[in-house]
N, C-alpha and C positions, 0 to 999 in steps of 0.2 A: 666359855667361848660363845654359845649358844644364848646366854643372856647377853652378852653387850652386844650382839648381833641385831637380837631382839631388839635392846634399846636404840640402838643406831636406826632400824626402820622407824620406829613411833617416835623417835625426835625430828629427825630431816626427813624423811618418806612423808611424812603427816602438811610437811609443807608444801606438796606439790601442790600440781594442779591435773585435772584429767579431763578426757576426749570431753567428757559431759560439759565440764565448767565451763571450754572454750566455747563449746556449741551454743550453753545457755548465753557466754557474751554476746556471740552473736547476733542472738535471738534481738537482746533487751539494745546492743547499741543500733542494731539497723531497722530498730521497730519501727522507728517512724523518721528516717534518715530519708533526703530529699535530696541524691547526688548531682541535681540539677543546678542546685544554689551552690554557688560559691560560699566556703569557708568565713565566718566573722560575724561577731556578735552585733559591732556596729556596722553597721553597712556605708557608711558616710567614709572607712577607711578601707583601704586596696587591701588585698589578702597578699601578703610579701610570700615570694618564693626564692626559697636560698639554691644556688645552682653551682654547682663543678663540675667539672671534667676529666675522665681517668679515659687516658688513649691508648689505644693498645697496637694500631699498627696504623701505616698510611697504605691503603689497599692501590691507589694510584695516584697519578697524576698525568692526565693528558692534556698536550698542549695545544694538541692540532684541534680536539673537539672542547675543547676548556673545560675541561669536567675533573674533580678532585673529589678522590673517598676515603674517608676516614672511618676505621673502629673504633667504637669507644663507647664507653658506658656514660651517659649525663645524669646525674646526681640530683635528682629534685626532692628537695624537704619542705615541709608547712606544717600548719598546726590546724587541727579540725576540735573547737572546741564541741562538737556534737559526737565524739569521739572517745569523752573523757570514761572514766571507770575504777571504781573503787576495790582494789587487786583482794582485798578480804572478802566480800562477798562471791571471789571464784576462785576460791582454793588458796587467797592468799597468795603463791607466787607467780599469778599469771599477771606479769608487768606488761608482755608486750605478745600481739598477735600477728598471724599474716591474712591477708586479705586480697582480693581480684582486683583487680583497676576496676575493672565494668561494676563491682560492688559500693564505692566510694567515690565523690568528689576529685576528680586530677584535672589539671590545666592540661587543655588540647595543644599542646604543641608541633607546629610542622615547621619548615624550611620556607624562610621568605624567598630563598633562590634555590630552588632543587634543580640538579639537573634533569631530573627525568618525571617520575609521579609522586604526588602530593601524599607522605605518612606520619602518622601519627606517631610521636617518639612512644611516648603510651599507649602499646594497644592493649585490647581489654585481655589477651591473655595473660599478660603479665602480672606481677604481684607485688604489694611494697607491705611496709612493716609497720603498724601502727603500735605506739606507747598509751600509758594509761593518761599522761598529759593531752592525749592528741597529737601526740607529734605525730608526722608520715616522713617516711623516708624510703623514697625508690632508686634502684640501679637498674634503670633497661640499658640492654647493650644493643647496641644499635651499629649498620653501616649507613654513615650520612654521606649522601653524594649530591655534591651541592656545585653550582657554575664557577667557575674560577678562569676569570680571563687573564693569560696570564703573556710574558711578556719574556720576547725569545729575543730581543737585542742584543747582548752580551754570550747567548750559547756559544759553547759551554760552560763557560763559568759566570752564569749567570742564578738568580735568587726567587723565587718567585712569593709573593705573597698573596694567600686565600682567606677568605669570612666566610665563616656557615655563620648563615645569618636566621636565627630562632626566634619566635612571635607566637602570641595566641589568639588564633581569629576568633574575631565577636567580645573580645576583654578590652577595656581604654585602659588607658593609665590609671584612671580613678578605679578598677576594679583588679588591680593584678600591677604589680609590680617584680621585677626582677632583682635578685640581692646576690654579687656572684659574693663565695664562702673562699673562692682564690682568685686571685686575679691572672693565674696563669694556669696552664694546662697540668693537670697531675700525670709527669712520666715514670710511676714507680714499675709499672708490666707494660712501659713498653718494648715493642721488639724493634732495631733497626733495620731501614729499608738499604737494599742496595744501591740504588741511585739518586738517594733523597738523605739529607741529614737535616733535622729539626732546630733551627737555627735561634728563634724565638717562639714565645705563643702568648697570649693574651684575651682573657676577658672581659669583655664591658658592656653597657648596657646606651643603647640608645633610643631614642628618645622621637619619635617619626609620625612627621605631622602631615593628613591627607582630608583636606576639606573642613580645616580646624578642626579635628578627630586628631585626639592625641592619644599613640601605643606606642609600647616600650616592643625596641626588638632586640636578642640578647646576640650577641656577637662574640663568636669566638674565633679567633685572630693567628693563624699560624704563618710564620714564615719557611723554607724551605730553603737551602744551599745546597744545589747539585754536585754530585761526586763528579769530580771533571776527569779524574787519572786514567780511567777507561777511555776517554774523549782524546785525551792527550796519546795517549798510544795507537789509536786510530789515524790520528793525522800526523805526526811525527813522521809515517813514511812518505808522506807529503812534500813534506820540508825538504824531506832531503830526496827524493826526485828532483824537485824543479830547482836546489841547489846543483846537483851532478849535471843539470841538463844546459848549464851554465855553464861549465866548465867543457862545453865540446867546442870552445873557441882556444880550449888550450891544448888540442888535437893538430898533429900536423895540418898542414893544408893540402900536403900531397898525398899524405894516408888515404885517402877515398875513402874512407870511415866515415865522414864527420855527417851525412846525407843521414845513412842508414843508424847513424848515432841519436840522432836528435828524432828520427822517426819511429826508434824502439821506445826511448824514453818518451815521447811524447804518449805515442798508447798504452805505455805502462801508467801513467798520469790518468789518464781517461779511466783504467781499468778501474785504479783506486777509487775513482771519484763513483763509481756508478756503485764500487761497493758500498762505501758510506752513505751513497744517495737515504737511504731508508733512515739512517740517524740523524739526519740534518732536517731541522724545524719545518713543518709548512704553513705555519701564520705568515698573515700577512700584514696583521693590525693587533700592536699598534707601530711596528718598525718589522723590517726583516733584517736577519740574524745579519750582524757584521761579519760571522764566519763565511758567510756564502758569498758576500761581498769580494773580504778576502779569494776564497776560491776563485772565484771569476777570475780576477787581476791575475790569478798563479797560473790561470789556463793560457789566457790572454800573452803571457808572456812567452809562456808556451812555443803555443801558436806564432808568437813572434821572430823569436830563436830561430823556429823552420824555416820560415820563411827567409831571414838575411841567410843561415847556413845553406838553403838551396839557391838562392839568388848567385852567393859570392861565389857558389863552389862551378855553375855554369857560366860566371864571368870568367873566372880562372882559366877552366879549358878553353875557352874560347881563344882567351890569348895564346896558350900554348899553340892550337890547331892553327891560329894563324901564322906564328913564328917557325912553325913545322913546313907550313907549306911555302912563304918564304925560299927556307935552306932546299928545297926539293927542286924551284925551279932554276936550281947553279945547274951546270950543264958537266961539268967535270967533278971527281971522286973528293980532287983535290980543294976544287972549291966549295965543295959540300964542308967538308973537313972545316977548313978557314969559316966558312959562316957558322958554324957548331959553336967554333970556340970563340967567336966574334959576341955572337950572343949569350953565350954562357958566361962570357967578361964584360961583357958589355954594359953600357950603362941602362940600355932601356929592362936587361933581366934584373939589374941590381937596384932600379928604382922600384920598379914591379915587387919585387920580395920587399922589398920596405915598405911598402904603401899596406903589402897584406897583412904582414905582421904589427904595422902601426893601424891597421881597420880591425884586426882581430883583438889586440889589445882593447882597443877603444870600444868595442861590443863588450868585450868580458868586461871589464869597467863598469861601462854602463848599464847591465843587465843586471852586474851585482848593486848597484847604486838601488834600479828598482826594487828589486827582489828584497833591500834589506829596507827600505822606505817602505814596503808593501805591509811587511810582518811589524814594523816599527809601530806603526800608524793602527793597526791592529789592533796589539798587544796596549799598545798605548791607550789607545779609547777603553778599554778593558780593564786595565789600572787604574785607569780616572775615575769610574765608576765603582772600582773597590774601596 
């Protein structure tokens, strides 16, 4: 047991490599390594950098300050032929090392639109992994928070699309080029957001020209689909206030309800609205939201309602008060009597109830005509756009 043991160390043990041999690569590949110079033997060709993106969560999305941040790791690869190394001369299996950014060649990359200050996706703490071909291969994870003006027409069910848009100052196109390895985002760890679902994503590489100064800016392309269900349950008790508040023309006339009916529902409407106030967009460019639109028109109606139910309900008494005092100036019991029942059969009380009942109908009619034209028109711009 003791001898195949033995053998097992001096066959594979003997192929390693140790602290020493890494140290001496060091030594010999940054002996005279100039991480000022960009990568490439001929210089007449751009040094290609391969680029992906692994995302791992959307940290936000604000609408009202346009500002959008993503985590994620961006994936940069190149080949540094000053980098190469012959794995026999250091223990034989050292293929590949790790190294500082601040110790080797990396493209300076920042955000052509940051939301806030100017960083470096590579900073020198970081480390990427060099092969004996020279390849390099880094994953800094990064939060990019980049400007995203975004576009609240359609809230809530509206989509928004953002560009983190990536460049390297001081490189032209003829020194650095970009090569994306995907054309779309890799979401193998990502986590989902609760009010964002990642609808599309896309990379590409453009091409941006400033005083015949041609640079490549690399562009990665995410779309968003807001979760509306929480949105819909918010205003849902909406709908059906300012539908109930409709329905106080199908209230007796003589209940004396119908005042203090339309004036409870009217500030339970108000209540609603100031509680959602906080949910509801405050852009203003480049549309405002069709939802607030809508709201207006739902207050407006509102307000409308009060207004005919308190109008009709003081024309009402009026007439009675007058027909009251009428039957008070008969002078006997008996004529009091006879003018009661003169007007209660009579035709001026029996046109009067027709008139109200034919004004009531005609307001609930009409209210409901708005109220479902209102939601129509809505929902309909909102479809069109799906």
């Amino acid at each position: 047991m003791k001898v195949c043991l033995l053998l097992y160390c001096l066959i594979y043990g003997g192929k390693g490599y140790t602290i020493l041999n890494e140290t001496k690569l060091h030594e010999d590949i940054f002996k005279n390594y100039d991480r000022g110079l960009r990568p490439g033997e001929n210089r007449t060709m751009p040094t290609e950098i391969g680029v992906f993106f692994y995302m791992t969560s959307l940290k936000e999305l604000v609408e009202s300050d346009g500002k959008i941040g993503i985590v994620g790791t961006l994936g940069l690869e190149w080949t540094d032929v000053r980098l190469v190394w012959e794995p026999t001369r250091y223990g034989d299996h050292l293929h590949q090392t790790t190294v500082f950014v601040h110790a080797i060649w990396t493209p300076y990359i920042v955000l052509w639109n940051p939301y806030d200050k100017i960083k470096s996706v590579l900073s020198n703490k970081r480390f990427c992994k060099v092969w004996t071909d020279g390849y390099i291969h880094c994953l800094p994870q990064n939060i990019l928070e980049a400007s995203c003006d975004a576009d609240v027409t359609f809230y809530p069910f509206d989509s928004q699309t953002c560009t983190l848009q990536l460049y390297a100052p001081g490189y032209l196109s003829s020194d650095i080029t970009f090569r994306p390895i995907s054309p779309t985002f890799k979401m193998d760890f990502y986590e989902e957001n609760g009010l964002w679902s990642v609808e599309r994503t896309r990379i590409y590489v453009h091409t941006q020209q400033i005083e015949n100064i041609n640079f490549e800016i690399l562009r990665l392309e995410i779309t968003l689909q807001r979760r509306s269900t929480y949105y819909i349950v918010i205003l849902l008790p909406i709908f059906l206030i300012n539908f109930m508040h409709i329905l106080v023309f199908a209230l007796p006339r003589n209940s004396g309800e119908r005042v203090g009916f339309s004036i409870t529902v009217l500030l339970t409407e108000v209540l609603f609205l100031t509680m959602i106030q906080e949910k509801l967009p405050e852009a203003s460019e480049p549309g405002i939201s069709y939802l607030i639109y809508k709201l207006l028109v739902d207050l407006l109606l509102s307000y409308s309602i009060m207004v005919v139910v308190v109008v009709s309900s003081n024309f009402y008494q009026r007439e009675d008060a007058e027909e009251q005092e009428e039957c008070t100036k008969t002078e006997s019991g008996f004529a009091k009597l006879l003018c009661t029942r003169k007007q209660r059969k009579g035709d001026k009380r029996f046109w009067k109830d027709a008139a109200g009942k034919a004004t009531d109908k005609l307001c609930l009619i009409s209210f409901l005509i708005l109220f479902a034209l209102n939601n129509i028109v809505y929902f309909g711009a909102v479809a069109a756009k799906a």
